[in-house]
Backbone as JSON Lines, residues from 0, in Angstrom:
{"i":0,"aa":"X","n":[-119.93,-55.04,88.71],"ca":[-120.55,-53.73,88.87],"c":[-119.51,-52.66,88.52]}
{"i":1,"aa":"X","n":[-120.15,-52.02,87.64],"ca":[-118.9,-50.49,87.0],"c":[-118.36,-49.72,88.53]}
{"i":2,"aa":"X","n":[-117.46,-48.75,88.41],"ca":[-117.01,-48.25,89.71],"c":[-117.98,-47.13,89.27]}
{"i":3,"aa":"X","n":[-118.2,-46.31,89.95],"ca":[-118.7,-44.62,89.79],"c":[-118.06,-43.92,90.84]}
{"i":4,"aa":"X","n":[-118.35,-42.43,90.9],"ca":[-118.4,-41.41,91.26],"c":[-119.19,-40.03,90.99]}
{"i":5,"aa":"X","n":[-119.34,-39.39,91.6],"ca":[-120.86,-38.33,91.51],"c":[-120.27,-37.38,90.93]}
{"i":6,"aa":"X","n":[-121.18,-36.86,90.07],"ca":[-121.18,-35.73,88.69],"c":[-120.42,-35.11,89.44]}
{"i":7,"aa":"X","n":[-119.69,-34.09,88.52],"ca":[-119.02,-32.74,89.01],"c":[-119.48,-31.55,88.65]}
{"i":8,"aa":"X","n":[-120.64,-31.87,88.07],"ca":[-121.73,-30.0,88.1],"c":[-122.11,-30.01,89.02]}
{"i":9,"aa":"X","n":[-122.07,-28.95,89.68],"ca":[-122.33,-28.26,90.88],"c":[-123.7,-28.44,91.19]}
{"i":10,"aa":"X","n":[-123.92,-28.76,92.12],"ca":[-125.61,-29.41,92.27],"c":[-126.33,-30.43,91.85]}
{"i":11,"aa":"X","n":[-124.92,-31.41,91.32],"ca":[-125.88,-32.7,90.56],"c":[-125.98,-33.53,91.41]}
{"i":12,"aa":"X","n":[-126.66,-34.63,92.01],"ca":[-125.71,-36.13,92.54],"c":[-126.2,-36.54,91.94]}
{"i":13,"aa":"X","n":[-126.16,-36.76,90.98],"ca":[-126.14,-38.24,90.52],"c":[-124.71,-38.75,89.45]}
{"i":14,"aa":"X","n":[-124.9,-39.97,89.15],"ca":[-123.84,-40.6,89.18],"c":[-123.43,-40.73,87.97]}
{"i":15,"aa":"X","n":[-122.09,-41.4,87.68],"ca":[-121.53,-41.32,86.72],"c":[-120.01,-42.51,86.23]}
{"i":16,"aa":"X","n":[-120.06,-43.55,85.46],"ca":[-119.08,-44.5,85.6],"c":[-117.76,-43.65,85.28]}
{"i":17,"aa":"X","n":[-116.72,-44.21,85.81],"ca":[-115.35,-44.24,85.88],"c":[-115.05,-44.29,84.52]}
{"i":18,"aa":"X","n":[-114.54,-43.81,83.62],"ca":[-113.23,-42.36,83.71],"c":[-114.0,-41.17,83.68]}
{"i":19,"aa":"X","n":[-115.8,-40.95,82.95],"ca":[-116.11,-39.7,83.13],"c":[-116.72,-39.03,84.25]}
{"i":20,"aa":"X","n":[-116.6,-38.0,84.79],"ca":[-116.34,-37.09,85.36],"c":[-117.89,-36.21,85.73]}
{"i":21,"aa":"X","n":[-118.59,-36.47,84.57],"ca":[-120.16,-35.9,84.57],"c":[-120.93,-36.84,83.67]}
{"i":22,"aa":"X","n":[-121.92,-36.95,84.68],"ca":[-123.6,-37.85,84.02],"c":[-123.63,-37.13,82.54]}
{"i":23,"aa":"X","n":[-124.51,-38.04,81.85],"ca":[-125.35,-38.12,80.69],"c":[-125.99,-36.67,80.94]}
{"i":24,"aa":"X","n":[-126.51,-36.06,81.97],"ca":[-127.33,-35.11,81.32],"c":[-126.42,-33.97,81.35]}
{"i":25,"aa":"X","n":[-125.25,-33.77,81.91],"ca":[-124.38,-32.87,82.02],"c":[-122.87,-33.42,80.98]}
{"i":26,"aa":"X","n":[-123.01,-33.76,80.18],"ca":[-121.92,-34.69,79.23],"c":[-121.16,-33.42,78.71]}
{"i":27,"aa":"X","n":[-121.7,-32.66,78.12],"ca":[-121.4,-31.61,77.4],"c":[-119.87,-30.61,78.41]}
{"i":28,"aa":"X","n":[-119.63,-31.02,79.38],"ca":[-118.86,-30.7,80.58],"c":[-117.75,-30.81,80.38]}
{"i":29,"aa":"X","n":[-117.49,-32.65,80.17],"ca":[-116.6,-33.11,79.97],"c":[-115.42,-32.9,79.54]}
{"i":30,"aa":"X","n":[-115.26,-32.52,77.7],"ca":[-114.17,-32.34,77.6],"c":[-113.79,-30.98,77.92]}
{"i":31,"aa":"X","n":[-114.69,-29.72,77.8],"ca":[-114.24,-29.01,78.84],"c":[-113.06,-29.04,79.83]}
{"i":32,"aa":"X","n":[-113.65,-30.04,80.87],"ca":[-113.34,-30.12,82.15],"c":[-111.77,-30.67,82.07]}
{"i":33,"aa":"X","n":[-111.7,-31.8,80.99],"ca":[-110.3,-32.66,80.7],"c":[-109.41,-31.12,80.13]}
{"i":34,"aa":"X","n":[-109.61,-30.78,79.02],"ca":[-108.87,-29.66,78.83],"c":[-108.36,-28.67,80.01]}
{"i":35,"aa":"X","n":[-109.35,-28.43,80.77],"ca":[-108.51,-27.38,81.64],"c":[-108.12,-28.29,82.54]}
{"i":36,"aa":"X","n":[-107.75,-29.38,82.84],"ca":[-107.01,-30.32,83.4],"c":[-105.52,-30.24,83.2]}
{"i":37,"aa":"X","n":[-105.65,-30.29,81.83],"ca":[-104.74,-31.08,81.22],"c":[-103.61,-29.77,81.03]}
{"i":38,"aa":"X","n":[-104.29,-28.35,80.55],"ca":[-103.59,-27.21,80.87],"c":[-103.04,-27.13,82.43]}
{"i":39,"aa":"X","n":[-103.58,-27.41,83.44],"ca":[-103.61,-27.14,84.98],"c":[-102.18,-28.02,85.1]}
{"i":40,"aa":"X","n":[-101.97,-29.16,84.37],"ca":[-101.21,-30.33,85.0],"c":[-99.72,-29.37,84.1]}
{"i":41,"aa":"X","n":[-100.41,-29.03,82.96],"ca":[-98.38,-28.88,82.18],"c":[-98.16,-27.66,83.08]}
{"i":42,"aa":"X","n":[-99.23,-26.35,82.93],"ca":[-98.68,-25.39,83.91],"c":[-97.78,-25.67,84.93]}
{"i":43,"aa":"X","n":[-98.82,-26.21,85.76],"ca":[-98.1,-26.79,87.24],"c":[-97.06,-27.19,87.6]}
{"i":44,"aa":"X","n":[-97.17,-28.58,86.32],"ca":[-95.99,-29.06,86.49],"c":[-94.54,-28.65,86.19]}
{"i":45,"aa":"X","n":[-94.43,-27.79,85.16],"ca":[-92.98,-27.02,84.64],"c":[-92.79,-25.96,85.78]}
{"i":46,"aa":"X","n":[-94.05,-25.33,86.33],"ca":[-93.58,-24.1,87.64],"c":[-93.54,-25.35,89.0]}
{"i":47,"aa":"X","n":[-93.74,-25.51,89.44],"ca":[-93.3,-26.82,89.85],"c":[-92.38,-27.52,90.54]}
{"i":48,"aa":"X","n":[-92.0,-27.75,89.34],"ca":[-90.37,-28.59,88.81],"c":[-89.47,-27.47,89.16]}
{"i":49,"aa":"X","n":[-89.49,-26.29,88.34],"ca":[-88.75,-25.35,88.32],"c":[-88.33,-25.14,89.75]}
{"i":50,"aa":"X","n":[-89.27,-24.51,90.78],"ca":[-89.21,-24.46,91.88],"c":[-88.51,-25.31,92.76]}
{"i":51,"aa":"X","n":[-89.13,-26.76,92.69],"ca":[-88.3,-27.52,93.04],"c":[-86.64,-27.64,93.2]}
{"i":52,"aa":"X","n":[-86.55,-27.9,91.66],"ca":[-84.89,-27.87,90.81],"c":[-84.17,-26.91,91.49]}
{"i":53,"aa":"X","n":[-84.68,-25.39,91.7],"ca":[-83.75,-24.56,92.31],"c":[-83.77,-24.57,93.85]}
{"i":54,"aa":"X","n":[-84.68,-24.8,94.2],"ca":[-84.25,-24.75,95.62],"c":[-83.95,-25.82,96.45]}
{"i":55,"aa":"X","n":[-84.22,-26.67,95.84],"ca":[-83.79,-28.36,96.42],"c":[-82.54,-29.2,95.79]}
{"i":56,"aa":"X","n":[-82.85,-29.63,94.46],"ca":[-81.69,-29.97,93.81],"c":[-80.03,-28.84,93.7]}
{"i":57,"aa":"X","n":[-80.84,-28.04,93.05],"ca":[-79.45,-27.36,92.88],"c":[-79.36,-26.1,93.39]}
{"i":58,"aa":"X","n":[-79.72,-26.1,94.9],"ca":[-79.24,-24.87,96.44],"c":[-77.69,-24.89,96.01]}
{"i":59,"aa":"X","n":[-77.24,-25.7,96.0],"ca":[-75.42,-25.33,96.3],"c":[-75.06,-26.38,94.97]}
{"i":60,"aa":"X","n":[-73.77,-25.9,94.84],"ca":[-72.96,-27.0,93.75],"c":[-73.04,-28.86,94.54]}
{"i":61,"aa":"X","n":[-72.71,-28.62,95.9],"ca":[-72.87,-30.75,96.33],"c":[-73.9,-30.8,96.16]}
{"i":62,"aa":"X","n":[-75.2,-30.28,96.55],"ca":[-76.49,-31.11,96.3],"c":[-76.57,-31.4,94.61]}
{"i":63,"aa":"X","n":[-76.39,-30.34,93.63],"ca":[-76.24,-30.18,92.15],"c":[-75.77,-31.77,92.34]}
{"i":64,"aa":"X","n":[-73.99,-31.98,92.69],"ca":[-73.27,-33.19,92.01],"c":[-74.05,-34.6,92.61]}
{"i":65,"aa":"X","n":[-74.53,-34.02,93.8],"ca":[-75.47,-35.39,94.19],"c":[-76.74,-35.46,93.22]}
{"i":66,"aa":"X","n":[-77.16,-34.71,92.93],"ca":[-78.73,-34.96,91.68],"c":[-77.85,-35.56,90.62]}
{"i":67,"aa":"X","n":[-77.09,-35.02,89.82],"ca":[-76.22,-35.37,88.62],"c":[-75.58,-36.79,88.78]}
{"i":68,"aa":"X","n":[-75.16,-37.07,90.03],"ca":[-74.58,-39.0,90.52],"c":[-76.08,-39.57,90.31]}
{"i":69,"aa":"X","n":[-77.34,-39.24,90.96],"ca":[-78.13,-40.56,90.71],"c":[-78.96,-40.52,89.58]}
{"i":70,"aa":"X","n":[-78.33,-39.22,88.55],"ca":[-78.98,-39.67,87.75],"c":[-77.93,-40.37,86.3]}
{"i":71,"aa":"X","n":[-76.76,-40.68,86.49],"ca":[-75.79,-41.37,86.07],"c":[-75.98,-42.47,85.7]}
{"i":72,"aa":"X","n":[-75.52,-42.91,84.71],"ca":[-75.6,-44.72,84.18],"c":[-74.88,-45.55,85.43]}
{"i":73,"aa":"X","n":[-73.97,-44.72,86.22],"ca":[-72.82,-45.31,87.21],"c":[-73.81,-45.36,88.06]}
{"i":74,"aa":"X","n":[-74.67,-44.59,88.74],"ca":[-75.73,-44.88,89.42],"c":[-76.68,-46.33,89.05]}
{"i":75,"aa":"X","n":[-76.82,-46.4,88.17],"ca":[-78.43,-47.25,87.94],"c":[-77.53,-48.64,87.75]}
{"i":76,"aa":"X","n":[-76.03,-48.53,87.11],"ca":[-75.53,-50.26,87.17],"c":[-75.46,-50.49,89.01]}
{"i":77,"aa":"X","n":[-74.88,-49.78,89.65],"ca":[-74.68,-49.93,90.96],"c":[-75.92,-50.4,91.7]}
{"i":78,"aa":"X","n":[-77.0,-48.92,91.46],"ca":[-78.43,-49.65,92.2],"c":[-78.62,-51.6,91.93]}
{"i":79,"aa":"X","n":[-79.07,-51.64,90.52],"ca":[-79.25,-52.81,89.92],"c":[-78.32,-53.87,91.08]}
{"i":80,"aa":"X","n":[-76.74,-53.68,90.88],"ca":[-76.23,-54.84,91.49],"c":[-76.66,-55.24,93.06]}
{"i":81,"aa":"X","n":[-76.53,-53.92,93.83],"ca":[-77.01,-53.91,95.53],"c":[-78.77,-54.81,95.4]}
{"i":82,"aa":"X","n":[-79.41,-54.15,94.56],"ca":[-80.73,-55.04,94.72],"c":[-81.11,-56.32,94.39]}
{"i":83,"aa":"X","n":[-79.76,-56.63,93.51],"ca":[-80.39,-57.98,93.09],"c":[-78.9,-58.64,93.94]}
{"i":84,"aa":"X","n":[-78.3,-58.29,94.82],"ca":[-77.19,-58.89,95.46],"c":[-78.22,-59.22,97.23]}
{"i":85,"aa":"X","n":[-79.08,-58.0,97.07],"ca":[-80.02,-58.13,98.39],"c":[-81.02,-58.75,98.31]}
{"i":86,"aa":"X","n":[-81.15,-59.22,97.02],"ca":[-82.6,-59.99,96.45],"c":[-84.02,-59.36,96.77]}
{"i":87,"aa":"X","n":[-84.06,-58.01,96.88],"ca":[-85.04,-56.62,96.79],"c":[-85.78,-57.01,97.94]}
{"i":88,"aa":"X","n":[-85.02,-57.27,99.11],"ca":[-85.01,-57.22,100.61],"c":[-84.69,-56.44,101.27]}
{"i":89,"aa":"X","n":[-85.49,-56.04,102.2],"ca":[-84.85,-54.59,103.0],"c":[-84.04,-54.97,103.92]}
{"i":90,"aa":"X","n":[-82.31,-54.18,103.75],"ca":[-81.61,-55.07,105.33],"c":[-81.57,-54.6,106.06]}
{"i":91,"aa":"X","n":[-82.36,-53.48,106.27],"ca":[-82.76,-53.01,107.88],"c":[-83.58,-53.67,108.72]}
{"i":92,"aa":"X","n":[-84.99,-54.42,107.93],"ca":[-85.58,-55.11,108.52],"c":[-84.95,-56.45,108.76]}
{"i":93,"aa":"X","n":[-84.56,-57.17,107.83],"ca":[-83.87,-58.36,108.16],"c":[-83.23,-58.55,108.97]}
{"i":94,"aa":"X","n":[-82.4,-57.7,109.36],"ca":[-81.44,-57.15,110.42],"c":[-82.44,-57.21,111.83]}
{"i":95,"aa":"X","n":[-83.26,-57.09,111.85],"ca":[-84.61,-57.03,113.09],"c":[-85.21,-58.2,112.33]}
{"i":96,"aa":"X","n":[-85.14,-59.29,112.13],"ca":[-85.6,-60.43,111.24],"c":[-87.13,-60.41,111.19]}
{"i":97,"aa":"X","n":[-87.28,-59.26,110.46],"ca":[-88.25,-58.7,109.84],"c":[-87.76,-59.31,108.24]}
{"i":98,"aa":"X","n":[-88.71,-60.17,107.46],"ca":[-88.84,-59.85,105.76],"c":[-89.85,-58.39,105.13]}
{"i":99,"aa":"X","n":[-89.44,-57.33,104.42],"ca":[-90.25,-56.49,103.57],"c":[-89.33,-56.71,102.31]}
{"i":100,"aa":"X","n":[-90.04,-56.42,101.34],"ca":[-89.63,-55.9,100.02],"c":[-89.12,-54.62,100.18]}
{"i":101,"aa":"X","n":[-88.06,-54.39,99.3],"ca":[-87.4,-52.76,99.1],"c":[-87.13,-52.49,97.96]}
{"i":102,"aa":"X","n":[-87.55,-51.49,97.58],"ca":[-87.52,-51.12,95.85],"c":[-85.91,-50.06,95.84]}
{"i":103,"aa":"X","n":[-85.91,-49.61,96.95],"ca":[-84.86,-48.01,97.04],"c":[-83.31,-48.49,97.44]}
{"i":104,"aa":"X","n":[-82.3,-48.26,97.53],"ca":[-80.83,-48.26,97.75],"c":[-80.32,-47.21,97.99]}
{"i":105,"aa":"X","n":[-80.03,-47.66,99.09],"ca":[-79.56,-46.41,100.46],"c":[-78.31,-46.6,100.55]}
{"i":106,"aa":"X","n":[-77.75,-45.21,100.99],"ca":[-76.16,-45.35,101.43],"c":[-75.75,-45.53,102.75]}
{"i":107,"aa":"X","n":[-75.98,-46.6,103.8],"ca":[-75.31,-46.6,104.6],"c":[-75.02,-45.31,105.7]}
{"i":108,"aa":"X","n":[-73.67,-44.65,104.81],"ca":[-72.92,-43.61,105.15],"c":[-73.05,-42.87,104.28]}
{"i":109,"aa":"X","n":[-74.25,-41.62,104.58],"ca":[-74.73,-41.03,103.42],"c":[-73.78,-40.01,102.77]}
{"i":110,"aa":"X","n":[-73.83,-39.66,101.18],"ca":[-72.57,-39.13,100.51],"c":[-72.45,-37.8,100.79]}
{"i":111,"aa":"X","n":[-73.42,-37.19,102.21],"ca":[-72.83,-35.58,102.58],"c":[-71.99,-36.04,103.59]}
{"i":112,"aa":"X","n":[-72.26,-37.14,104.02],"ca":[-71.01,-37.17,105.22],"c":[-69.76,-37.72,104.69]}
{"i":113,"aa":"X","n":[-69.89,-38.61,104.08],"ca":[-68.66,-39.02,103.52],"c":[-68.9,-38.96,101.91]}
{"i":114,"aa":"X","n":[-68.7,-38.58,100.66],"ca":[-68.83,-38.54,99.57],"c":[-67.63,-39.42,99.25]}
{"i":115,"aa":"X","n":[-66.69,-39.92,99.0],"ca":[-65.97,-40.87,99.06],"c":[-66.21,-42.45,98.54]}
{"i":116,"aa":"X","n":[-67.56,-42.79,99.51],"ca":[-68.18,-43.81,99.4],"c":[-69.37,-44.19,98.7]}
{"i":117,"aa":"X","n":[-69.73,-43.07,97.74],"ca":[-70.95,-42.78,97.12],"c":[-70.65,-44.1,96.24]}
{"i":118,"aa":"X","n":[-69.81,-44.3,95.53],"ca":[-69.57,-45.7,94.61],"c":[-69.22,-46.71,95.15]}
{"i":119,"aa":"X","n":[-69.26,-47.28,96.18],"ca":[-68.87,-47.85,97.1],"c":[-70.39,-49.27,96.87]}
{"i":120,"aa":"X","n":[-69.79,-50.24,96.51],"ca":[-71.09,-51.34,96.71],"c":[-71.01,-51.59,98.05]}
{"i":121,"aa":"X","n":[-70.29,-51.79,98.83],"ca":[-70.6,-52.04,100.21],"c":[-71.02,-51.03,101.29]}
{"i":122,"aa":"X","n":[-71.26,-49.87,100.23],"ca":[-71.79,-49.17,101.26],"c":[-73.44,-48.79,101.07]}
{"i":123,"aa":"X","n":[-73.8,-49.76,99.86],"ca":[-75.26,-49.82,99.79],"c":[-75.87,-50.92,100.41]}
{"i":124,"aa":"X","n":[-77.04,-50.54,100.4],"ca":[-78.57,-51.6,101.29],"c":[-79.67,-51.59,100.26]}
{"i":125,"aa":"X","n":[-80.43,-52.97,100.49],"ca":[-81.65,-52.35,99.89],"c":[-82.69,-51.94,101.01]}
{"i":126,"aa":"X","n":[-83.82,-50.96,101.13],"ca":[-83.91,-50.49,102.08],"c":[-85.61,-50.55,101.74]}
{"i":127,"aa":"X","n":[-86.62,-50.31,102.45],"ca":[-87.94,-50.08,102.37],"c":[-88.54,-48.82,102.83]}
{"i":128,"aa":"X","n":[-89.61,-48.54,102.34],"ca":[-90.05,-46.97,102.44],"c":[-90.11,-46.71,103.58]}
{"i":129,"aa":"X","n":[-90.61,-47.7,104.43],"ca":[-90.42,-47.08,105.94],"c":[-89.52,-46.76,106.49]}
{"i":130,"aa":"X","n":[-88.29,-48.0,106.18],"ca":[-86.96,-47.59,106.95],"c":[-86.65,-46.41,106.5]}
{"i":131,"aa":"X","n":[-86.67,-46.31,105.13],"ca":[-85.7,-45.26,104.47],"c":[-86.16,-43.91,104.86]}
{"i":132,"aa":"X","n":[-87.8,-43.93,105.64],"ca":[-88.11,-42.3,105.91],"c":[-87.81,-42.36,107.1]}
{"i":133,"aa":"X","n":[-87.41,-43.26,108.17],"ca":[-86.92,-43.16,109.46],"c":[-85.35,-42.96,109.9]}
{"i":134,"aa":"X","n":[-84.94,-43.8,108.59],"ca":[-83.26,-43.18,108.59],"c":[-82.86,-41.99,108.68]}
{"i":135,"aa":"X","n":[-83.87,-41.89,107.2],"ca":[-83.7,-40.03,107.08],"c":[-83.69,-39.05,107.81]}
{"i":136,"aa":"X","n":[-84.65,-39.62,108.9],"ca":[-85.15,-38.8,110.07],"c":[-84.0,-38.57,111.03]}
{"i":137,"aa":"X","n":[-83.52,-39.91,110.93],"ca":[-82.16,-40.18,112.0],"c":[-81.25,-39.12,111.54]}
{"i":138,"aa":"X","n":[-80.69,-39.56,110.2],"ca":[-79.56,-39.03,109.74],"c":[-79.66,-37.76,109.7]}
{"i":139,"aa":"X","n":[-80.71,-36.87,109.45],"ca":[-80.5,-34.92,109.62],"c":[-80.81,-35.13,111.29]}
{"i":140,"aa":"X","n":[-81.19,-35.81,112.33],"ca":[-80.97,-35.6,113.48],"c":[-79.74,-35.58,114.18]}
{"i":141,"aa":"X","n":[-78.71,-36.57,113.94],"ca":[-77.7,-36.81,114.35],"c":[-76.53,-36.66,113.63]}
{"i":142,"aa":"X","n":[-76.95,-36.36,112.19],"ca":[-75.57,-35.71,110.97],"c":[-75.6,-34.64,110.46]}
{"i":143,"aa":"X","n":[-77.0,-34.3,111.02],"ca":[-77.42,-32.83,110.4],"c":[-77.18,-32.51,108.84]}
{"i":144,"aa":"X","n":[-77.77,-33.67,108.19],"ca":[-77.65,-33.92,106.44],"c":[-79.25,-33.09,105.95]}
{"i":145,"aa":"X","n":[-78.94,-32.83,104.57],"ca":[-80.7,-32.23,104.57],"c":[-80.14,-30.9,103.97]}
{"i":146,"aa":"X","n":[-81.4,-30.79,103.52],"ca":[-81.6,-29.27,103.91],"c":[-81.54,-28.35,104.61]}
{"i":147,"aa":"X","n":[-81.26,-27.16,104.64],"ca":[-81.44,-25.85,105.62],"c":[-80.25,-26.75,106.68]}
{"i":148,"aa":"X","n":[-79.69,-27.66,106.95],"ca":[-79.15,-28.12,108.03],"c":[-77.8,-28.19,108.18]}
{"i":149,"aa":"X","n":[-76.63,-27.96,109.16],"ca":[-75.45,-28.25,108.7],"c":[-74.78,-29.4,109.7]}
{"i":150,"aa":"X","n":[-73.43,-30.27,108.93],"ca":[-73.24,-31.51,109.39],"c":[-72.78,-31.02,110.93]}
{"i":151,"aa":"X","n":[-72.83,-32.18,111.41],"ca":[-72.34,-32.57,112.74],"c":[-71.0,-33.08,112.56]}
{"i":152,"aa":"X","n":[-70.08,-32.98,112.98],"ca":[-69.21,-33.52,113.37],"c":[-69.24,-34.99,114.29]}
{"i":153,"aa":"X","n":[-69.97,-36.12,113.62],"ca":[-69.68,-36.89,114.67],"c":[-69.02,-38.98,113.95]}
{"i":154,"aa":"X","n":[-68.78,-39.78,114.24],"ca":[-68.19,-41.04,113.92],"c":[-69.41,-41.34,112.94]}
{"i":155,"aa":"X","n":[-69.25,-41.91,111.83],"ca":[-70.57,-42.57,111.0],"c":[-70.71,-43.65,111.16]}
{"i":156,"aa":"X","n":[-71.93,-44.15,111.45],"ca":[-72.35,-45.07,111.4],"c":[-72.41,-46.24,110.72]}
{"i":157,"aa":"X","n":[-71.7,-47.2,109.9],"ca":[-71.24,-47.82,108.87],"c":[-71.99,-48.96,108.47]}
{"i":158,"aa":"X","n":[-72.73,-49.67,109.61],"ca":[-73.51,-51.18,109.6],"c":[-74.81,-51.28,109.52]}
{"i":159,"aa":"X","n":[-75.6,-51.79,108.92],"ca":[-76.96,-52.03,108.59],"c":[-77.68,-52.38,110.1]}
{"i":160,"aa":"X","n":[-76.97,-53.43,110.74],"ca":[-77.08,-53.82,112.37],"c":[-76.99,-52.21,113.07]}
{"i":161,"aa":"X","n":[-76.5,-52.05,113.27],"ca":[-76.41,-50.92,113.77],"c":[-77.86,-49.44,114.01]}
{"i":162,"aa":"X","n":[-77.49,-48.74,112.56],"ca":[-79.07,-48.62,111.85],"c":[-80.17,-49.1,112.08]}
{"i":163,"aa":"X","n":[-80.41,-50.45,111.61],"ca":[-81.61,-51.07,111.85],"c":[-81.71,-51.06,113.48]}
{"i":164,"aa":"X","n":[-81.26,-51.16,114.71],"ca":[-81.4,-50.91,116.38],"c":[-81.83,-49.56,116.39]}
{"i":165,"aa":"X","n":[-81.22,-48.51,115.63],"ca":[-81.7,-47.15,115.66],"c":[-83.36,-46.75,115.22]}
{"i":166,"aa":"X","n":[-83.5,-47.71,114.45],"ca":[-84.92,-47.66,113.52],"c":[-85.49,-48.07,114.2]}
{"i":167,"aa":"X","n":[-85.55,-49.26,114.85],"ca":[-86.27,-49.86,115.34],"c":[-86.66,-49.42,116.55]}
{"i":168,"aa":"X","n":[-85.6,-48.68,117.65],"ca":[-85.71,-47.93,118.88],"c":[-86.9,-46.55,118.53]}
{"i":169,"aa":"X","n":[-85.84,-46.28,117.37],"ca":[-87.24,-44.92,117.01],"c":[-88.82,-45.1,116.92]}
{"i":170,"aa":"X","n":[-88.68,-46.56,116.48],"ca":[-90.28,-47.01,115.5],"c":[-90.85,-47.21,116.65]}
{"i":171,"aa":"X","n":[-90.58,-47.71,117.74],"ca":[-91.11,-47.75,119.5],"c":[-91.23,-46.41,120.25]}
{"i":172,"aa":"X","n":[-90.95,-45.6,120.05],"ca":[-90.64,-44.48,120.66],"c":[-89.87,-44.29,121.74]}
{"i":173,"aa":"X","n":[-88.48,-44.63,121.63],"ca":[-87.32,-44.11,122.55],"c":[-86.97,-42.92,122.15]}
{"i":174,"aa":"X","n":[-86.34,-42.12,122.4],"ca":[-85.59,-40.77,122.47],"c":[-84.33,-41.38,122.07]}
{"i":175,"aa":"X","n":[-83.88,-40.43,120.92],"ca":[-82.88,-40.57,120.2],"c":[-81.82,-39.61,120.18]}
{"i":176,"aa":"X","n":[-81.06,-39.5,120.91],"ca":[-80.53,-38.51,121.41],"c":[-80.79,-37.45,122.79]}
């Protein structure tokens, strides 16, 4: 059975197979409709980006040299080795002998706290989307890394064991600090 979805003229229902957008009796719509799409998406996307780029990537000269490191050839041989040295296992979960897949490579000791270790293979993981948005969470809580945020002064955290108890306390809801 084809997939559908219902016309997009205003007052139609009736239906219409997957990729177009409007029934047979409203066809004439169509490329219309793709065109100002397709304008909507480049607009968007270059104001956007732009926006983005300046206020996220390049706020200050370190965030700048941190965008410019991952997007480096020295970056992508490094990723490559940590993931296929982790066998694209997350070791936060493993660490909680949890198995997930992890596509991402995390620093440990992230490079606003210590930049030092940014090339550092032992100071990468392979990590999974969950951990990696709960770390995150950790790390501007307790390092005050991020945006708008400034560091903490406090010992870094260095071990995947370690981390992964933090994640895992969080993912339960203990109070973290």
């Amino acid at each position: 059975m084809p997939r559908v979805r219902r016309c997009r003229f205003n007052g139609c229902h009736a239906m219409c197979e997957l990729p177009l957008h409007y029934c047979k009796q409203h066809a004439e719509h169509e490329q219309e409709y793709l065109e100002s799409r397709m304008k909507w998406a480049r607009s968007h996307n270059k104001q956007y980006q732009h926006k983005y780029n300046t206020r996220v990537r390049n706020r200050d000269t370190s965030s700048q040299e941190r965008y410019q490191f991952y997007r480096s050839k020295q970056w992508q041989v490094l990723r490559k080795q940590a993931l296929e040295r982790d066998h694209y296992l997350c070791q936060y979960c493993l660490a909680n002998h949890l198995v997930n897949a992890g596509k991402t490579v995390d620093h440990i000791v992230a490079i606003e706290i210590d930049p030092s270790l940014r090339n550092s293979l032992g100071n990468l993981a392979t990590i999974c989307r969950d951990c990696h948005r709960v770390k995150t969470d950790l790390e501007q809580k307790l390092f005050g890394t991020g945006k708008d945020n400034s560091l903490i002064d406090r010992e870094p955290i260095s071990k995947v064991s370690e981390w992964s108890e933090l994640i895992e306390d969080f993912q339960n809801g203990k109070q973290i600090l």
